[in-house]
C-alpha positions as CSV (number, residue, x, y, z in Angstrom):
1,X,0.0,0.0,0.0
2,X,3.2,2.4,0.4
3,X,3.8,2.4,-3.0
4,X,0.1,3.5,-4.0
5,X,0.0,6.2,-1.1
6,X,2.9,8.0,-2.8
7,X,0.8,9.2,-5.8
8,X,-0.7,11.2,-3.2
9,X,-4.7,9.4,-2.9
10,X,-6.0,9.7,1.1
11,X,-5.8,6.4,2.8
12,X,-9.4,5.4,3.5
13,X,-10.3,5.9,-0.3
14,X,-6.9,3.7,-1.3
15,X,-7.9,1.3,1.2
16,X,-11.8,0.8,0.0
17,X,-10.5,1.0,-4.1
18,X,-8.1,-1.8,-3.3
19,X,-10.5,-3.7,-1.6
20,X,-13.1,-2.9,-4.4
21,X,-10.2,-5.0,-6.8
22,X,-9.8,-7.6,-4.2
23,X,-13.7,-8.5,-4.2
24,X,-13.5,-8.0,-7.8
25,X,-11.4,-10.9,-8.3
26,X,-8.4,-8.6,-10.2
27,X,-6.2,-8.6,-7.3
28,X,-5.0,-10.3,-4.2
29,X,-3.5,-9.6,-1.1
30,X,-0.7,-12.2,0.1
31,X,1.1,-11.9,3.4
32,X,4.9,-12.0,3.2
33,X,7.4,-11.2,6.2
34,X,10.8,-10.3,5.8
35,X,13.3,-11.5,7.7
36,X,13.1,-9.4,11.3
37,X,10.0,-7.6,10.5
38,X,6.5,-7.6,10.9
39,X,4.2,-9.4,8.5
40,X,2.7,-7.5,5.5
41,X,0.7,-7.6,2.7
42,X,0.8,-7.1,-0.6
43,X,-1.3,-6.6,-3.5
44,X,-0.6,-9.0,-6.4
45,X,-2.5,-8.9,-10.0
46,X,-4.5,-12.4,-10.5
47,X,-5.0,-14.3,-13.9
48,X,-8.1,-11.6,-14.1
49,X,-6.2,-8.7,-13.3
50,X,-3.6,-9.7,-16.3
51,X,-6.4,-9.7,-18.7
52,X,-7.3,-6.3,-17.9
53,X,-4.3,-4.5,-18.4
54,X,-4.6,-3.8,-22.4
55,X,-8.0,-2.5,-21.5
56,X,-6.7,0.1,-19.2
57,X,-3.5,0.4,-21.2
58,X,-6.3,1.4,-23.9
59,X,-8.0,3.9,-21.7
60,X,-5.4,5.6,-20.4
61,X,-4.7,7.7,-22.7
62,X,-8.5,9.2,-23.4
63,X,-8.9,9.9,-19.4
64,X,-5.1,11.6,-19.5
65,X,-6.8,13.9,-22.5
66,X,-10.0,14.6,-20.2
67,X,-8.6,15.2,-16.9
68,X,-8.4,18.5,-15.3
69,X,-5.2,20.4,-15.5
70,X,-3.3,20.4,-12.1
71,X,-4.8,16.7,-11.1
């Protein structure tokens, strides 16, 4: 979740769109612990996840063209 809070989205709204993709079936969350620390989680891209990446790859660019300026 560290990586996605960088790009600057609140917490609570990260935590319920990531969920959203959990119980959507295009992500999953494994637990992994490195040595020494505390046990995490991470967000991996299932079999359906893979299959949606053209599609967004394909959008991208339209909502880029139709966003605000300054967001």
């Amino acid at each position: 979740m560290a990586e996605f809070q960088r790009i600057g989205i609140p917490n609570a709204t990260l935590g319920q769109r990531l969920n959203d993709l959990v119980c959507a079936g295009l992500l999953e969350r494994v637990t992994y612990q490195e040595e020494g620390e505390r046990s995490r989680e991470e967000y991996v891209l299932t079999d359906a996840g893979r299959d949606v990446l053209p599609i967004l790859a394909a959008l991208s660019p339209s909502g880029d063209r139709r966003r605000e300026p300054g967001q």
